[in-house]
KEZA-875364 format. One record per residue (C-alpha): y, z, x negated. Coordinates in Angstrom, 1 decimal, padded with zeros to 4 digits. Example, Ala and Ser with C-alpha at 12.3 -4.5 7.8 and 13.67 -1.06 7.14 Angstrom:
BEGIN
+--------+--------+--------+
:     yy :     zz :     xx :
+--------+--------+--------+
: -004.5 :  007.8 : -012.3 :
: -001.1 :  007.1 : -013.7 :
+--------+--------+--------+
REM end
This chain:
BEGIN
+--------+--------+--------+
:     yy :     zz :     xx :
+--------+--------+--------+
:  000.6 :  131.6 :  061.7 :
: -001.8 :  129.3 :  060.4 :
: -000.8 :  126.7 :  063.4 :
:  002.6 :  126.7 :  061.8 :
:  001.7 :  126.7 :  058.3 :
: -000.2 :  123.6 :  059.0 :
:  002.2 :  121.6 :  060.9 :
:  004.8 :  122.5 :  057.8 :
:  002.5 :  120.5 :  055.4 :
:  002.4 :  117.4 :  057.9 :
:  005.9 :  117.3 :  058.0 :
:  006.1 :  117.9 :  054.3 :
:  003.5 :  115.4 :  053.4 :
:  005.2 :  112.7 :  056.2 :
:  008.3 :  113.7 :  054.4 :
:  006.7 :  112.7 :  050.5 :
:  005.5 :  110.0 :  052.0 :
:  008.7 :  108.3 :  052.9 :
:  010.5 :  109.4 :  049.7 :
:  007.8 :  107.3 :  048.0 :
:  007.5 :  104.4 :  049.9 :
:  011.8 :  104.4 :  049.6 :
:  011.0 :  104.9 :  045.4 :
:  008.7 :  102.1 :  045.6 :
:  011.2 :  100.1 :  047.3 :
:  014.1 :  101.0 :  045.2 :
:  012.1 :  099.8 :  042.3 :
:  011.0 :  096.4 :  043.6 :
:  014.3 :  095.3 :  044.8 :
:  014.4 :  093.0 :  042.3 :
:  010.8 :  091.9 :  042.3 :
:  010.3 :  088.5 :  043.8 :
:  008.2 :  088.4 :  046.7 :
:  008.3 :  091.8 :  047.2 :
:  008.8 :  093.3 :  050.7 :
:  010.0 :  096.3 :  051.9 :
:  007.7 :  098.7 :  053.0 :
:  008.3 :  101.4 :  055.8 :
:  006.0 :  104.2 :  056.6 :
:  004.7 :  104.2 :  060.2 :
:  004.6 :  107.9 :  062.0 :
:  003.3 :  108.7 :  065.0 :
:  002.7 :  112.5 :  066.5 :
: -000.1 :  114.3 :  065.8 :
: -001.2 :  115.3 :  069.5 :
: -001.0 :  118.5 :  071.5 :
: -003.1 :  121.1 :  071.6 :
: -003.8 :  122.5 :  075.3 :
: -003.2 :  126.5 :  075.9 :
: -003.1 :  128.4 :  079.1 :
:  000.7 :  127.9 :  078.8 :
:  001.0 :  124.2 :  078.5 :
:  000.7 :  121.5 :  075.2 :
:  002.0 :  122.2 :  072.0 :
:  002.7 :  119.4 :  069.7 :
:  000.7 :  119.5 :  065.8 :
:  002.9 :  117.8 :  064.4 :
:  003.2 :  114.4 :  062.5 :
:  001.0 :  112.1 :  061.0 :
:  000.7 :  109.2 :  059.0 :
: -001.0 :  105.9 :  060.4 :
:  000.1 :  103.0 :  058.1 :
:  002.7 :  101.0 :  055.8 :
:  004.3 :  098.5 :  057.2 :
:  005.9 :  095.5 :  054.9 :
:  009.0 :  093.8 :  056.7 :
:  007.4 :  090.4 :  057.4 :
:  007.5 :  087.4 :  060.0 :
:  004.8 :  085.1 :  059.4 :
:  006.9 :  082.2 :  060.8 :
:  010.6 :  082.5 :  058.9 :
:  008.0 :  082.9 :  056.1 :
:  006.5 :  079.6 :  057.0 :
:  009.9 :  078.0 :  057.5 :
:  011.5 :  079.3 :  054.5 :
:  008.6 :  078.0 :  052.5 :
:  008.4 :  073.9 :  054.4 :
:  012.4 :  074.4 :  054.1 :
:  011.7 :  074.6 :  050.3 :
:  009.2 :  072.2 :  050.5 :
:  011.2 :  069.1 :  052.0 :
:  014.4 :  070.3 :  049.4 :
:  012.2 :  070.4 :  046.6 :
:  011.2 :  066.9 :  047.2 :
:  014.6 :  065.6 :  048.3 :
:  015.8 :  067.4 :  044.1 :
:  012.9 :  065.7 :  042.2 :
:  013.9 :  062.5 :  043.9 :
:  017.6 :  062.5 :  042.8 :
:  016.7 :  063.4 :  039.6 :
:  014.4 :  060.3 :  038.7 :
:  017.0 :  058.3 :  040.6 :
:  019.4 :  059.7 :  038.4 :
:  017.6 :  059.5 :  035.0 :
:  017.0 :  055.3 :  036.8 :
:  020.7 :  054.8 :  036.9 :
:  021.3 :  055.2 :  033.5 :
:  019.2 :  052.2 :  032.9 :
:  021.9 :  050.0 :  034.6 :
:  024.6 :  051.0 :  032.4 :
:  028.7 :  050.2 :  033.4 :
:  030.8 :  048.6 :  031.1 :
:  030.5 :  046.3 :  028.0 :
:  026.8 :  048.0 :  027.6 :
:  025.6 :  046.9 :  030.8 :
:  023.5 :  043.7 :  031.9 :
:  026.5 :  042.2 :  034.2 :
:  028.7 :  042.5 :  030.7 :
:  026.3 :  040.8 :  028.6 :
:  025.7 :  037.8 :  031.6 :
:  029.3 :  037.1 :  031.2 :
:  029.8 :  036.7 :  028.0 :
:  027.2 :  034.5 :  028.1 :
:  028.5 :  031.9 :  030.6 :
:  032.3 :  032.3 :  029.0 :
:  030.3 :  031.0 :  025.7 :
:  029.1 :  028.3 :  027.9 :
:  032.7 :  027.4 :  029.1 :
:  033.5 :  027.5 :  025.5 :
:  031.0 :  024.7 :  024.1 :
:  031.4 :  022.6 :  027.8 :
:  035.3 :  022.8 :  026.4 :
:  034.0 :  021.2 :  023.1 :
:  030.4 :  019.9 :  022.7 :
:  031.0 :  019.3 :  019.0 :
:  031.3 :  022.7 :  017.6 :
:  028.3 :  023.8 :  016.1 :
:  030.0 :  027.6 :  015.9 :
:  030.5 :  027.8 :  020.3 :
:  027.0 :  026.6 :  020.4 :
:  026.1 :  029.4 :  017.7 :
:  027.5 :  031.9 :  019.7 :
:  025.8 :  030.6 :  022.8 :
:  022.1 :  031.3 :  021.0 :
:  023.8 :  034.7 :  020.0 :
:  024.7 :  035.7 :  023.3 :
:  021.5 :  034.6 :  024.6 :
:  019.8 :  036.4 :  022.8 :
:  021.8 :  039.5 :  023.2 :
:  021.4 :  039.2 :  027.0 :
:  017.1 :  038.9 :  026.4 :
:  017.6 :  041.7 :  024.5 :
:  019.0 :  044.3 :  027.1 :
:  016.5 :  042.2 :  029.6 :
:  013.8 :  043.6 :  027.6 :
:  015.5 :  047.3 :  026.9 :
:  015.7 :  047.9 :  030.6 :
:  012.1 :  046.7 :  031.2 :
:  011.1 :  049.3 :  028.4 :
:  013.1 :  052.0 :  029.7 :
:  011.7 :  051.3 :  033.5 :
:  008.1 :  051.5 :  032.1 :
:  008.7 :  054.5 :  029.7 :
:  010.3 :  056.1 :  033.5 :
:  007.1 :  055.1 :  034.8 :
:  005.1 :  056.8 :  031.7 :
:  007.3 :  059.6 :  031.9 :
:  006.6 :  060.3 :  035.5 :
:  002.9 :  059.9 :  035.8 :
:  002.3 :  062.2 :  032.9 :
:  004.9 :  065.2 :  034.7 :
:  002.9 :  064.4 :  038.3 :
: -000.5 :  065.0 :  035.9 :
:  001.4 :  068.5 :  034.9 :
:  002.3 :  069.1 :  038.1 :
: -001.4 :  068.8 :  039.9 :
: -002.5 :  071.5 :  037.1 :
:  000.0 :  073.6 :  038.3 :
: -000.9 :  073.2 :  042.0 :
: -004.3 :  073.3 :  041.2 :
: -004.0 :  077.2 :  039.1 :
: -002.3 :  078.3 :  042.5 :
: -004.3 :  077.3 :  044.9 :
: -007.4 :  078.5 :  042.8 :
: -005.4 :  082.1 :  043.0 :
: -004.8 :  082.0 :  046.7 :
: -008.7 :  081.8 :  046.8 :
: -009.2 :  084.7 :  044.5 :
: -006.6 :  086.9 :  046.7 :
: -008.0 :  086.0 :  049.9 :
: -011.4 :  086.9 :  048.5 :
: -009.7 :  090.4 :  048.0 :
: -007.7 :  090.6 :  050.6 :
: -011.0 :  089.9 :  052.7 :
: -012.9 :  092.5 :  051.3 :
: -010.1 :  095.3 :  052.1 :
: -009.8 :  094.2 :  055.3 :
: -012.3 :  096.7 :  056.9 :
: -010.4 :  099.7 :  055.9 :
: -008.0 :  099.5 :  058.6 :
: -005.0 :  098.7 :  056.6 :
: -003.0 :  096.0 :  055.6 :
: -003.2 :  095.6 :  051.9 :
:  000.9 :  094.8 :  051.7 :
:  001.1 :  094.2 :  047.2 :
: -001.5 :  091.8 :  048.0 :
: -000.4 :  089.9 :  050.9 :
:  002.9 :  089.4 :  048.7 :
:  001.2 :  088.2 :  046.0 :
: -000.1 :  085.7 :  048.3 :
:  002.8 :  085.1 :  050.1 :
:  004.6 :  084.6 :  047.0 :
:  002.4 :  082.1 :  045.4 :
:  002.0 :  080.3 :  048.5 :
:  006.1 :  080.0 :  048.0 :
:  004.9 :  078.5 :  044.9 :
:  002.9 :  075.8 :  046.1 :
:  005.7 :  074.8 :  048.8 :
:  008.0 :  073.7 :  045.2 :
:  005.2 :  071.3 :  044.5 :
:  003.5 :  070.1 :  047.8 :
:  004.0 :  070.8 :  051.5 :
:  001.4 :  073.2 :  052.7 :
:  000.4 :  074.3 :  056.4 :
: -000.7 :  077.8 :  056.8 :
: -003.7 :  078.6 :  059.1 :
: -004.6 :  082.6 :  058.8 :
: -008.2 :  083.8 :  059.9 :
: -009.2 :  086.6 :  061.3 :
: -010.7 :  088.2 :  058.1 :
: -007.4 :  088.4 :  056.7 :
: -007.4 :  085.1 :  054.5 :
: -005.5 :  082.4 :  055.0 :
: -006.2 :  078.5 :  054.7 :
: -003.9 :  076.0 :  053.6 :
: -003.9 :  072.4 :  054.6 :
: -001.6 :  069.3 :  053.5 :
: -001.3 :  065.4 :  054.2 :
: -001.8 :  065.9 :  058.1 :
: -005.1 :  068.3 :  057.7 :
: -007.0 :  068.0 :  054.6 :
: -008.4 :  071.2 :  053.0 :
: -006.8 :  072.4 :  050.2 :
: -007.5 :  076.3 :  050.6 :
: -010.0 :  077.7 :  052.9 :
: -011.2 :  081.4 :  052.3 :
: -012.1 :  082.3 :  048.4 :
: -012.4 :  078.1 :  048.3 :
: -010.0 :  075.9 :  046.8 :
: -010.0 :  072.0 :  046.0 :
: -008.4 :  070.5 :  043.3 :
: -006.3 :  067.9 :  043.7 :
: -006.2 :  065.0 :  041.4 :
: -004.7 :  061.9 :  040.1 :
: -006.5 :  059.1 :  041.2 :
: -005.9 :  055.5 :  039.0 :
: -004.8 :  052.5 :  041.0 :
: -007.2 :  050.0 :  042.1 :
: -004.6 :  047.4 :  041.4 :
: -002.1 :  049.1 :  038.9 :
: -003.8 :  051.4 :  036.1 :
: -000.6 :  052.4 :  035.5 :
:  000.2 :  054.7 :  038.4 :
: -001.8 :  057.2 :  039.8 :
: -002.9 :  058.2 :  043.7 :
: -002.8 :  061.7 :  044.9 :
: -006.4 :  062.6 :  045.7 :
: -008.4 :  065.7 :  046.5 :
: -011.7 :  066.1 :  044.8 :
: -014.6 :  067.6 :  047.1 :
: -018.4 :  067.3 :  046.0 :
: -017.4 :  065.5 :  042.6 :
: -015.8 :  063.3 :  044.5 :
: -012.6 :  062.1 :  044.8 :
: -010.5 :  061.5 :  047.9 :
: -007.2 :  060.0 :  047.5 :
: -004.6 :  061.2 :  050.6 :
: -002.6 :  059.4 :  052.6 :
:  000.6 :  059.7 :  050.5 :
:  003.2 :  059.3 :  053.6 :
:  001.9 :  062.4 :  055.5 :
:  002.8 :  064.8 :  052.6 :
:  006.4 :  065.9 :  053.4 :
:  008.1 :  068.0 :  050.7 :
:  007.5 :  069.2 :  047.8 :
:  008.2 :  067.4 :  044.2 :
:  004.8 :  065.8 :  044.2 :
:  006.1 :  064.5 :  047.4 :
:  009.1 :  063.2 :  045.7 :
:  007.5 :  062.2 :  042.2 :
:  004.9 :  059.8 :  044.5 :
:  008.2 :  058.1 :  046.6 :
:  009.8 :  057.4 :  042.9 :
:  006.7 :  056.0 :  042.1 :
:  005.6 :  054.1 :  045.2 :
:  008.9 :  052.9 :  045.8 :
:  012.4 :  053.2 :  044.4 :
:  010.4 :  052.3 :  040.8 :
:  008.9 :  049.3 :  042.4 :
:  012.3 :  048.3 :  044.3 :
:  014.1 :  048.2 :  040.5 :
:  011.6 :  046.6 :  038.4 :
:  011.5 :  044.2 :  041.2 :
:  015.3 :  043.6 :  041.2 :
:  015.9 :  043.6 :  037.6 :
:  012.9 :  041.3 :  037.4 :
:  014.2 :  038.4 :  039.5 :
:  017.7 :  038.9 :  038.2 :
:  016.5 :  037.7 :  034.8 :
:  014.4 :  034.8 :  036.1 :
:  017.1 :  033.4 :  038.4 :
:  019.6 :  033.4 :  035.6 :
:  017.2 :  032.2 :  033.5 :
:  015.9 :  029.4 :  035.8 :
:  019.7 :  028.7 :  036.8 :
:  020.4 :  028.1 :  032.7 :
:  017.4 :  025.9 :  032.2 :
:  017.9 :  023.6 :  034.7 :
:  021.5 :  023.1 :  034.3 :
:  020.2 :  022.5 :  030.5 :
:  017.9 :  019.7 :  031.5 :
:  020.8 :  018.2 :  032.5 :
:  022.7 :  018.3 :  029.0 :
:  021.9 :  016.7 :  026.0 :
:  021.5 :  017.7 :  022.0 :
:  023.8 :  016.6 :  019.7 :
:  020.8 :  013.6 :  018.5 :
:  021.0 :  012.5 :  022.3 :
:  017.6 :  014.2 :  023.3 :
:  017.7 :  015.9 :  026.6 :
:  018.1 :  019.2 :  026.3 :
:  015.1 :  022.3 :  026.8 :
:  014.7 :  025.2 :  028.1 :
:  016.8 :  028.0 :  026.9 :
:  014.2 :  030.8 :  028.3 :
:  010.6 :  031.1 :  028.7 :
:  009.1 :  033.7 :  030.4 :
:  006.1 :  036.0 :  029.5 :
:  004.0 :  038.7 :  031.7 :
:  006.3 :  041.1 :  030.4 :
:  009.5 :  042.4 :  033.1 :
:  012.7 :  040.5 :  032.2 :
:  010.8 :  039.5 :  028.9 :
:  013.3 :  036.1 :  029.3 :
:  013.9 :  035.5 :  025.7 :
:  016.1 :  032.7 :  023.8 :
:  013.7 :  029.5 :  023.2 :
:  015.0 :  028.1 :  020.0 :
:  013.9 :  024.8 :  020.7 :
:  016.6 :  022.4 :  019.1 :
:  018.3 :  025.1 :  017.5 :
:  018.1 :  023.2 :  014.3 :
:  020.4 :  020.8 :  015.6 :
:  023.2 :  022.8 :  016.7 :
:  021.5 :  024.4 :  019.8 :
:  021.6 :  023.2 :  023.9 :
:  024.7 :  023.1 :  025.8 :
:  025.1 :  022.4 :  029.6 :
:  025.9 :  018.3 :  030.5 :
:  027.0 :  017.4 :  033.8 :
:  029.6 :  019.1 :  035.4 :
:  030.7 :  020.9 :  032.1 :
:  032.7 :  018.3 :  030.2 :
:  029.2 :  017.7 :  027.9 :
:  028.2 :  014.4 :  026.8 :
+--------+--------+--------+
REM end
């Protein structure tokens, strides 16, 4: 009787068991990380009589989660490199806008300026076509100068988000050492500690948005993450920060770096993959560059191009005319050089009519 009694309560308690675990994953369907949780049951043995085994029963030997340590792997470098590609588009998006279409834009503004031109080659004499040359001169400097701003305050913009971004990464990774730590000291019990392990899994997600990580677990249950082709970033309850490292030849930008000893380490930036660090640093390093580069020698072509066919000119007193633009440090900083101005402005000679 009491055999019977006693396999009753194995069944009943194998029974509770799975109701709970099935309550517990009712209630975290929603949760995110979360993963289901099954109960593992196994017999409970035989016991021998004269007449042959007879079974005891059920027992309990773990909870499972529902896990694969690679599609979790892949989900998360899948996120990774699409996080990156986002971020990218988005500052190439916000970049566009500098180059604006229509009667706003810099190509607008250009031709207004050489139909003036046409306008005082058609008549050197009037003092109002050469007005309006110096007036659309100066309107073309001007959106010169407004896209330069706009590029640096993109710049600005961008190096203090990476900054925020870093001190995100940085809380993470400083949380995966914390869990491993715990996760470590659990280990010895004999089972897997599964709300744990989510919240590991989960935050190592996390980390994936903002920089590309490679996963390494250890046999005491922790796992260590590595980025830019192998450096440390994680390793047990240990976690480096990572930093933003000035520019030996640009202040203005920053270096992803890893500080270890008080030291800090910048990475090599091209082994990072995904993530929008990933994609902030390629914005930086080189559709930035590529822009300010272009809109750079746009304005001293044209500007060069205006000045020499001014030398060619001359003022209404017969003096050879200037420069209409002179160039500072400044991007695109071409601005109108009133030189002459006072009497009646440059217009272009040879070739245009002028005398």
């Amino acid at each position: 009787m009491s055999g019977l009694i006693s396999l009753g309560t194995r069944t009943m308690f194998a029974a509770q068991a799975q109701l709970n675990t099935t309550a517990n994953n009712i209630s975290n369907a929603n949760t995110p990380g979360y993963s289901r949780q099954t109960v593992q049951l196994e017999t409970a043995g035989g016991q021998f009589t004269g007449a042959g085994f007879f079974g005891k029963g059920v027992k309990i030997t773990t909870v499972e989660r529902a896990h694969n340590a690679f599609l979790s792997a892949e989900v998360a470098n899948t996120a990774a490199v699409a996080a990156g590609d986002a971020t990218r588009l988005d500052y190439l998006q916000r970049m566009e806008k500098v180059f604006r279409l229509g009667e706003s834009g810099l190509g607008f503004a250009a031709g207004q300026l050489l139909n003036a031109f046409v306008d005082v080659a058609s008549n050197p004499s009037d003092a109002s076509a050469r007005q309006v040359v110096l007036s659309r001169l100066e309107s073309l400097a001007s959106r010169y100068r407004s896209a330069a701003g706009e590029l640096t305050a993109l710049q600005q913009g961008l190096t203090q988000d990476l900054k925020t971004s870093i001190a995100t990464v940085n809380e993470l990774t400083q949380r995966v050492a914390d869990l491993n730590q715990q996760i470590a000291r659990v280990k010895g019990l004999g089972h897997q500690p599964n709300d744990l392990l989510d919240q590991r899994d989960q935050l190592i997600t996390e980390i994936s948005q903002f920089i590309q990580v490679t996963q390494i677990p250890a046999s005491d249950g922790t796992v260590g993450l590595f980025i830019a082709g192998g450096q440390r970033l994680v390793l047990g309850n240990d976690a480096l920060p990572l930093t933003l490292v000035p520019d030996p030849y640009d202040n203005s930008i920053g270096r992803l770096g890893l500080r270890e000893a008080g030291v800090d380490r910048p990475l090599v930036e091209s082994s990072l993959g995904g993530g929008t660090l990933a994609g902030m640093l390629r914005m930086q390093n080189q559709d930035l560059p590529a822009a300010i580069n272009q809109v750079g020698r746009m304005a001293a072509v044209l500007a060069a191009r205006l000045n020499e066919q001014q030398a060619l000119g001359y003022d209404l007193n017969g003096n050879v005319g200037g420069p209409l633009h002179r160039f500072t440090a400044q991007l695109a900083a071409c601005q109108q050089h009133r030189h002459g101005a006072g009497h009646g402005g440059h217009h272009r000679g040879h070739g245009l009519g002028g005398g």
